[in-house]
N, CA, C and O atoms as a MOPAC input file, in Angstrom:
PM7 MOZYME 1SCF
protein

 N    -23.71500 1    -6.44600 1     9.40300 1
 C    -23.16600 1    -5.22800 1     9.94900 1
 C    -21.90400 1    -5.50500 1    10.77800 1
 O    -20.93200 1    -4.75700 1    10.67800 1
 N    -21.90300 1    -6.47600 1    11.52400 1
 C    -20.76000 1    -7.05000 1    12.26000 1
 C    -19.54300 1    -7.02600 1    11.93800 1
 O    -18.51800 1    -6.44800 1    12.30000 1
 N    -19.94300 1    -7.97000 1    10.98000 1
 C    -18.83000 1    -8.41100 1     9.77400 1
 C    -18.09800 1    -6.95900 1     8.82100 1
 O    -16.90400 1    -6.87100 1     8.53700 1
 N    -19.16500 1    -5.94100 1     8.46300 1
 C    -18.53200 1    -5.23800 1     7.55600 1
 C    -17.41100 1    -4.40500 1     8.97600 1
 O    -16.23000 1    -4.14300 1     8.74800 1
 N    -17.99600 1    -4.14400 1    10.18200 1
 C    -17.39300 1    -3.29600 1    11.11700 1
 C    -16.23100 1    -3.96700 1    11.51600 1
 O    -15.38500 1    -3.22000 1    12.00600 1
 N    -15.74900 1    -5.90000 1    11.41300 1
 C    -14.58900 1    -6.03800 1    11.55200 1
 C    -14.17400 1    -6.19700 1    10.27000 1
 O    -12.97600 1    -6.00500 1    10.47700 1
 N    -14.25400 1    -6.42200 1     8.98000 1
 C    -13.53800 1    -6.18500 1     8.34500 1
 C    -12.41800 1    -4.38800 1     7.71500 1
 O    -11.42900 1    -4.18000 1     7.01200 1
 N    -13.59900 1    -3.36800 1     8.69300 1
 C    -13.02700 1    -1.96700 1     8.63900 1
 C    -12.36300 1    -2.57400 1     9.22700 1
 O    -11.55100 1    -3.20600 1     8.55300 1
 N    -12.29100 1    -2.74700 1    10.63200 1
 C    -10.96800 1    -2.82100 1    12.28300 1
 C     -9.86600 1    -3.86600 1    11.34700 1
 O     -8.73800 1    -3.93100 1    11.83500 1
 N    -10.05400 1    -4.53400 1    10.28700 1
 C     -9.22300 1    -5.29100 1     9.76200 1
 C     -8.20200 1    -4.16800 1     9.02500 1
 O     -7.02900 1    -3.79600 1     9.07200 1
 N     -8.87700 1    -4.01700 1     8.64300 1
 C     -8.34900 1    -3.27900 1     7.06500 1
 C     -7.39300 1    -2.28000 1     7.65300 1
 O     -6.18900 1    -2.24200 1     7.39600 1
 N     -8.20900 1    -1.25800 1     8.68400 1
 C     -7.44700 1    -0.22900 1     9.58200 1
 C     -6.15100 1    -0.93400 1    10.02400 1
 O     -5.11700 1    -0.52200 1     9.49900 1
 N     -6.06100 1    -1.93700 1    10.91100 1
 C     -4.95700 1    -2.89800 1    11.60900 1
 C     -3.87400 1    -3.20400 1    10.37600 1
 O     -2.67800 1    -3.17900 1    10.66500 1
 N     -4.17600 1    -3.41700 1     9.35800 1
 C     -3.30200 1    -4.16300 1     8.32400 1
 C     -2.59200 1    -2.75600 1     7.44400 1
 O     -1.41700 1    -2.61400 1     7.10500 1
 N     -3.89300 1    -1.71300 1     7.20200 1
 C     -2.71700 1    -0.44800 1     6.70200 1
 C     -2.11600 1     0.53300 1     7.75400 1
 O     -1.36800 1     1.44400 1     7.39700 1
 N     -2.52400 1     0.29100 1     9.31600 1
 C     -1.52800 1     1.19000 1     9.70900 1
 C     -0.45800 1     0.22000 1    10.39300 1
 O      0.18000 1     0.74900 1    11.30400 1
 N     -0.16700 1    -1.06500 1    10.11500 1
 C      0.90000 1    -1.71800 1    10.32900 1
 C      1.68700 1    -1.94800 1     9.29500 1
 O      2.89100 1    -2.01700 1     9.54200 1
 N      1.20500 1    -2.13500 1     7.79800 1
 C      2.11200 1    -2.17100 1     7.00600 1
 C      2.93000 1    -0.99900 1     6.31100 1
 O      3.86100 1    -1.17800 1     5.52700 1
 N      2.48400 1     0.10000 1     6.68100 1
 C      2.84500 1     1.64000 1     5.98500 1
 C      4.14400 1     1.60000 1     6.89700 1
 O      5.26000 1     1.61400 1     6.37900 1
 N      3.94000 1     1.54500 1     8.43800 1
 C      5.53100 1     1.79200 1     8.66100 1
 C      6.64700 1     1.13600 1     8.68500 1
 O      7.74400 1     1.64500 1     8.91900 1
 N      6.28500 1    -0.86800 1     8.27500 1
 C      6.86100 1    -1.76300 1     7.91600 1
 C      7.67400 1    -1.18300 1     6.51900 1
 O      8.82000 1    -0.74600 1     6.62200 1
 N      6.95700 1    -1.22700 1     5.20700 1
 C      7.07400 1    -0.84200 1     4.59200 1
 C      8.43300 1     0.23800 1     4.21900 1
 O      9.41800 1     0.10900 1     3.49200 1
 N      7.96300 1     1.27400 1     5.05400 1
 C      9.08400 1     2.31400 1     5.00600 1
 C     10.22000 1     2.42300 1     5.81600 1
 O     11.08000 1     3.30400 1     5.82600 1
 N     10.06400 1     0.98700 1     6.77800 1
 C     11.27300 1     0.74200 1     7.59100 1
 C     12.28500 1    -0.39300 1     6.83400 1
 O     13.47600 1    -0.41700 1     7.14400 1
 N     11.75700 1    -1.29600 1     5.86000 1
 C     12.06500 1    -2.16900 1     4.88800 1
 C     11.78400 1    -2.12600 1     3.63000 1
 O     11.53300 1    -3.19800 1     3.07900 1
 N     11.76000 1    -1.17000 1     3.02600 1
 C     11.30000 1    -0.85700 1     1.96500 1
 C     11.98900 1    -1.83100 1     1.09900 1
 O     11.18500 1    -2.70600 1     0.77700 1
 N     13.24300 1    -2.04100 1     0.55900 1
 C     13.28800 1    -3.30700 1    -0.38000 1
 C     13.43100 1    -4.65400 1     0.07200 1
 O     13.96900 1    -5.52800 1    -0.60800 1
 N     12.98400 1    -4.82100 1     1.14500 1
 C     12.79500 1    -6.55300 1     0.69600 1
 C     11.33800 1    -6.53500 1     1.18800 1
 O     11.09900 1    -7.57000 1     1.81000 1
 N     10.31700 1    -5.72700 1     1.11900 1
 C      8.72400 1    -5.78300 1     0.56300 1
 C      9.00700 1    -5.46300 1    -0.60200 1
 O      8.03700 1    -6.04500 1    -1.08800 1
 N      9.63500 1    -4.92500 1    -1.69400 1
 C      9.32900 1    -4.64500 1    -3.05400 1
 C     10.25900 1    -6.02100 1    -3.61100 1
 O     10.01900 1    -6.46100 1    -4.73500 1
 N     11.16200 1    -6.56100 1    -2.88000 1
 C     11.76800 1    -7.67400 1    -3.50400 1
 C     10.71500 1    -9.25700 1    -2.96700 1
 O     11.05100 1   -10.40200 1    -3.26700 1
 N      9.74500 1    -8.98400 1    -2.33700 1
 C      8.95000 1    -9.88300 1    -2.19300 1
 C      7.46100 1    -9.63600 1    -3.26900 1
 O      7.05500 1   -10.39300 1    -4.15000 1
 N      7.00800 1    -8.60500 1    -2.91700 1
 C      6.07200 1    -8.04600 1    -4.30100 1
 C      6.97900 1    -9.03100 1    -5.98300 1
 O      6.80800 1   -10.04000 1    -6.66700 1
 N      7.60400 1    -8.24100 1    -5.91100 1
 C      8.58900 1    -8.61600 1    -7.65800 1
 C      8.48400 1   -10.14100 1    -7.97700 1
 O      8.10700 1   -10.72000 1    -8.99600 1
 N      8.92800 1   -10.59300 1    -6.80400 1
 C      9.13600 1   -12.35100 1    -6.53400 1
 C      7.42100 1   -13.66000 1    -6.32000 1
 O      7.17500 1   -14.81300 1    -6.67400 1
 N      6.48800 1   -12.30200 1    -5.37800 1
 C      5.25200 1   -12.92800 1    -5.39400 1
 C      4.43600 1   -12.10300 1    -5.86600 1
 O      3.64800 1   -11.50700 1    -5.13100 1
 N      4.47500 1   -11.93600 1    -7.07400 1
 C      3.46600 1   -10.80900 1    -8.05900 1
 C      1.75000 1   -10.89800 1    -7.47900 1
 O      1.14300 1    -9.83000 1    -7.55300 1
 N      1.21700 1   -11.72400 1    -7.09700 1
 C      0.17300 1   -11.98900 1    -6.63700 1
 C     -0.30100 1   -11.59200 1    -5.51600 1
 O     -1.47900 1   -11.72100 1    -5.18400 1
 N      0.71700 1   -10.99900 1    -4.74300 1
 C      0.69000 1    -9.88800 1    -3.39300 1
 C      0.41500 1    -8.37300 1    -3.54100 1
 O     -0.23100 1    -7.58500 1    -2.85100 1
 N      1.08900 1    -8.24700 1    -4.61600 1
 C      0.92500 1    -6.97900 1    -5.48200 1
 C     -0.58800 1    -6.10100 1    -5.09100 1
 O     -0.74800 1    -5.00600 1    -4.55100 1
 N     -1.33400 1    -6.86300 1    -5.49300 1
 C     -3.10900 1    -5.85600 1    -5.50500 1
 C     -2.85800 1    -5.93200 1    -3.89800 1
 O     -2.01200 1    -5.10500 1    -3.55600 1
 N     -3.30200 1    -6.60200 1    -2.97200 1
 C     -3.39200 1    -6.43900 1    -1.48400 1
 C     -2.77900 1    -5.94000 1    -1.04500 1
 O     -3.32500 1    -5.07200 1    -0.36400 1
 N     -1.39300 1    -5.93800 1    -0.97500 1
 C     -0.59800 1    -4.84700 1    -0.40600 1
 C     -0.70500 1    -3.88800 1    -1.13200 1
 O     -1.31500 1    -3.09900 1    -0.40900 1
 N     -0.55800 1    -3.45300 1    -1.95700 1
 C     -0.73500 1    -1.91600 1    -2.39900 1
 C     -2.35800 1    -1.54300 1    -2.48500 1
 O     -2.68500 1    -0.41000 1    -2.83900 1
 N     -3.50700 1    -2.69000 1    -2.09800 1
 C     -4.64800 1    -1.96700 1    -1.94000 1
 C     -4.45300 1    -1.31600 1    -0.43600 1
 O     -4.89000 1    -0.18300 1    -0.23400 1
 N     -3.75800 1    -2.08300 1     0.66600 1
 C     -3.66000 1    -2.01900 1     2.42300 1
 C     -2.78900 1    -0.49600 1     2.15200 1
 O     -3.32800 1     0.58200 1     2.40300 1
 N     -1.41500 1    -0.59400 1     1.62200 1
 C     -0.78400 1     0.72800 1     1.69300 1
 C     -1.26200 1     2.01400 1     1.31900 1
 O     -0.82400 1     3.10200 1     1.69300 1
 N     -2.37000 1     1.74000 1     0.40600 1
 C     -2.74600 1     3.54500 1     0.00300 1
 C     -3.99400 1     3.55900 1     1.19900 1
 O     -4.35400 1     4.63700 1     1.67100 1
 N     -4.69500 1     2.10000 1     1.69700 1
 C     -5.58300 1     2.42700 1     2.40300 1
 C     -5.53800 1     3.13700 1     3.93700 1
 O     -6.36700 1     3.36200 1     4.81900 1
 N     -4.40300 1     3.31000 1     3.78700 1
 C     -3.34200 1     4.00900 1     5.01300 1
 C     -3.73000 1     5.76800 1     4.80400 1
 O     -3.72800 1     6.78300 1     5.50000 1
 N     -3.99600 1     5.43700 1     3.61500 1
 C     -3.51300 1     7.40000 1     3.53400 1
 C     -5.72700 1     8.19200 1     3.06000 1
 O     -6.29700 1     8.40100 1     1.98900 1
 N     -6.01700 1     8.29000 1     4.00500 1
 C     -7.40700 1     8.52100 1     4.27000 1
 C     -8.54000 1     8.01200 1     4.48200 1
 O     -9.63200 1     8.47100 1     4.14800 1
 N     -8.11300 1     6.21100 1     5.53200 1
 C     -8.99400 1     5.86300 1     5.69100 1
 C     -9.42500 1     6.29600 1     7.04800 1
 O     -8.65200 1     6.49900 1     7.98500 1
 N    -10.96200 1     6.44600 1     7.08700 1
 C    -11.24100 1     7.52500 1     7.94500 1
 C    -11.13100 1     8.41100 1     8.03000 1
 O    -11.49000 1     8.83600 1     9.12800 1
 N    -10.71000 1     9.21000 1     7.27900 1
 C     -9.96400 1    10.58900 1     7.09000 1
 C     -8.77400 1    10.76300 1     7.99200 1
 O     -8.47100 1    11.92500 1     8.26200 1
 N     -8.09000 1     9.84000 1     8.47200 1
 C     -6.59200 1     9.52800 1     8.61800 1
 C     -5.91000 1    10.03600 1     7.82900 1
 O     -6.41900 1    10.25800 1     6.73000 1
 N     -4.46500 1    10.43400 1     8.06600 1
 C     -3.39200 1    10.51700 1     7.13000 1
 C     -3.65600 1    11.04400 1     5.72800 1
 O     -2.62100 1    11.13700 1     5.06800 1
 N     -4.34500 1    11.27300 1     5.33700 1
 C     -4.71900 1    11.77200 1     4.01800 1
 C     -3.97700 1    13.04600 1     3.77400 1
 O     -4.06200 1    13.37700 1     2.59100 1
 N     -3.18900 1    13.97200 1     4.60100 1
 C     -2.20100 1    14.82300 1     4.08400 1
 C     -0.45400 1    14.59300 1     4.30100 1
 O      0.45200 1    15.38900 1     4.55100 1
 N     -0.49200 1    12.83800 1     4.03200 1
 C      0.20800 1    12.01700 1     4.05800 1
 C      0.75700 1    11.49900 1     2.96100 1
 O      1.96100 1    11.31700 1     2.78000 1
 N     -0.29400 1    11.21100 1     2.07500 1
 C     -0.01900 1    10.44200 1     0.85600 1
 C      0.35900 1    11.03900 1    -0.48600 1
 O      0.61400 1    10.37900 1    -1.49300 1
 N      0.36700 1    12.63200 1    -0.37000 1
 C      1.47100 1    13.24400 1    -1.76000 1
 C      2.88800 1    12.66000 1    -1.33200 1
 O      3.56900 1    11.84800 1    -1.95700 1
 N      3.19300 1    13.32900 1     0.00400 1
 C      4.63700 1    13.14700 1     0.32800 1
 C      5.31600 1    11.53100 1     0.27600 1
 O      6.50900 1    11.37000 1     0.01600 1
 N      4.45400 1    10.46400 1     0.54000 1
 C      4.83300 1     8.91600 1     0.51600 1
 C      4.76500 1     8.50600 1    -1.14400 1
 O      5.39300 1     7.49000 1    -1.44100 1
 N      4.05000 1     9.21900 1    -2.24700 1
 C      3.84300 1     9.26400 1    -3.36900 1
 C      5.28600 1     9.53900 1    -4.06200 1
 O      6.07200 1     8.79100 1    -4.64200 1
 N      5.30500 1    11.01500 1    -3.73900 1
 C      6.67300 1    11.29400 1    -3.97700 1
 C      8.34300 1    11.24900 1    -3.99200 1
 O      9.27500 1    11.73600 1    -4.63300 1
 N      8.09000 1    10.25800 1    -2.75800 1
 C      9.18300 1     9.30400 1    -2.01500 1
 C      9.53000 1     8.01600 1    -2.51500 1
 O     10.65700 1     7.54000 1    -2.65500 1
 N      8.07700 1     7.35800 1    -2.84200 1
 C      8.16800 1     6.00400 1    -3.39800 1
 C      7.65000 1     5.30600 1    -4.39800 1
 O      7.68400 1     4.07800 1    -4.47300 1
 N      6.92000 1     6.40700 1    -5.57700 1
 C      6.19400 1     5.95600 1    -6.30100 1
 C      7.24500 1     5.07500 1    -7.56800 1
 O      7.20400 1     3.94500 1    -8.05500 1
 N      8.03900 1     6.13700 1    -7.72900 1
 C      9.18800 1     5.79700 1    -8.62400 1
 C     10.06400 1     4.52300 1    -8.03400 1
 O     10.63100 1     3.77100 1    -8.82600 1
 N     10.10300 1     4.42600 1    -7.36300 1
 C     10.90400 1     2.95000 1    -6.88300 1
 C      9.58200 1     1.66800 1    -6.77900 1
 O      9.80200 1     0.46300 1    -6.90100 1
 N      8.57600 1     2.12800 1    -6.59400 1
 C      7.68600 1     1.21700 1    -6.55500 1
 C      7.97300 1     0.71800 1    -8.10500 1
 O      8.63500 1    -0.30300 1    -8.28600 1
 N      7.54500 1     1.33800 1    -9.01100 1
 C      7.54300 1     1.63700 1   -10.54700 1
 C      8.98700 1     0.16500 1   -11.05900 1
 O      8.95700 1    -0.99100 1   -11.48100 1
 N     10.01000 1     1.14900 1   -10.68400 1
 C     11.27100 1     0.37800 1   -11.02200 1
 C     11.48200 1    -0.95100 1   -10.09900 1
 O     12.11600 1    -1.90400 1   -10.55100 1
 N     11.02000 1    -0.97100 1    -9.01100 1
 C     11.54000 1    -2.77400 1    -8.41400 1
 C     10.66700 1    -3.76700 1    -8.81400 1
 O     11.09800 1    -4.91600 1    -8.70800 1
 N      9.35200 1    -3.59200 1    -9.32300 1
 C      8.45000 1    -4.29700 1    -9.79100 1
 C      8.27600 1    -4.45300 1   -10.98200 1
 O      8.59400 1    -3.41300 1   -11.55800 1
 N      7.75900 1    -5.60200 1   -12.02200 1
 C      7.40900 1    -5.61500 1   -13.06300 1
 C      6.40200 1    -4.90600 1   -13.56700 1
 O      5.35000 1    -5.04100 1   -12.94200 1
 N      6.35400 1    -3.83900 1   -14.95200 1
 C      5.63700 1    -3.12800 1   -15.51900 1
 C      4.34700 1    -2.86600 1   -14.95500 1
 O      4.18800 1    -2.03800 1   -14.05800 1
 N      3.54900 1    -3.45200 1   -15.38500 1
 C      2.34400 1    -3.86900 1   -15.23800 1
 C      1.62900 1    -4.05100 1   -13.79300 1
 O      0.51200 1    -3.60300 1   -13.53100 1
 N      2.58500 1    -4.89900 1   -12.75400 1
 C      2.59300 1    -4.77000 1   -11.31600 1
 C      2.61400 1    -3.26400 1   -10.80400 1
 O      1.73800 1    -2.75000 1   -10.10800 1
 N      3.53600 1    -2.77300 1   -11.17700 1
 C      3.91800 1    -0.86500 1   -10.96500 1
 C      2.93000 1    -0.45600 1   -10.86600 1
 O      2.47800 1    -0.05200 1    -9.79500 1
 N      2.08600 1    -0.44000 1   -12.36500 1
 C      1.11300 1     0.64400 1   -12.93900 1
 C     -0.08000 1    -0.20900 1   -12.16200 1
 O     -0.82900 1     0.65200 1   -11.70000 1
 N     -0.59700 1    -1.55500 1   -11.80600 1
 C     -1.93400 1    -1.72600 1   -10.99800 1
 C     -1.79800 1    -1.14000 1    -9.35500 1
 O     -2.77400 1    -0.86800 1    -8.65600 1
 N     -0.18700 1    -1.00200 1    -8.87300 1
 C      0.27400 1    -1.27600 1    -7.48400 1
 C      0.19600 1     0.35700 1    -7.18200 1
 O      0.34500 1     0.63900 1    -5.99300 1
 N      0.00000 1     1.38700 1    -8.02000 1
 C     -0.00600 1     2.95000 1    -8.08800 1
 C     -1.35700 1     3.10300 1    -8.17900 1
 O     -1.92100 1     3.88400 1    -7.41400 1
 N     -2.11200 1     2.33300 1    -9.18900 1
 C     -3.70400 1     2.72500 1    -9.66200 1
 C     -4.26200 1     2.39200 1    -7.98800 1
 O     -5.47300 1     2.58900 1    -7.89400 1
 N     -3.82100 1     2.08300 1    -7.11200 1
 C     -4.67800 1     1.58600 1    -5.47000 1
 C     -4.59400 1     3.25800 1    -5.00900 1
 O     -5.45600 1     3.71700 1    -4.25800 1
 N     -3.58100 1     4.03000 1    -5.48400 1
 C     -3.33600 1     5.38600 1    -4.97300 1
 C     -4.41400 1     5.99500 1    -5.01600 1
 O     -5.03400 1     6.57100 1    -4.12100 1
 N     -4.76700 1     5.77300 1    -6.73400 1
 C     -5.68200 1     7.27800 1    -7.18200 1
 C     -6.90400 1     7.24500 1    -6.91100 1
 O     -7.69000 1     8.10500 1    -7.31000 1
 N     -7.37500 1     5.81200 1    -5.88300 1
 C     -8.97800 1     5.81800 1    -5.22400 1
 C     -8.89900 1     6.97100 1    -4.08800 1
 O     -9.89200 1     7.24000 1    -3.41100 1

């Protein structure tokens, strides 16, 4: 029980620090994604976990969708895009 309650306080700490990183640097996190493809699932699992965890922000994540889905798409390789979007639609 411990463990699952700091890995929430983790998870919380890591997506509401990287969402405004993110949108304060937006390409050189997508030019590090592109470059370390293997970052790809974790960060884009941490960034959508920003938008209703806890029922946080959750009338947050059309508008950050709509802003950045398409550049997510295009700075990343294919395949990276389409797994780095599929973290959205949980």
């Amino acid at each position: 029980m411990a463990r699952e309650k700091l890995d929430a306080a983790t998870t919380e700490a890591f997506a509401g620090d990287l969402v405004p990183l993110y949108e304060k640097h937006e390409e050189p996190v997508l030019a590090v994604l592109r470059d370390l493809p293997f970052l790809v699932p974790s960060t884009c699992r941490y960034l959508s976990r920003y938008f209703g965890f806890e029922d946080r922000n959750r009338e947050k994540k059309p508008a950050f969708l709509a802003t950045h889905a398409d550049r997510i798409e295009r700075a990343l390789a294919p395949e990276d895009g389409k797994h780095c979007l599929e973290h959205f639609a949980e």
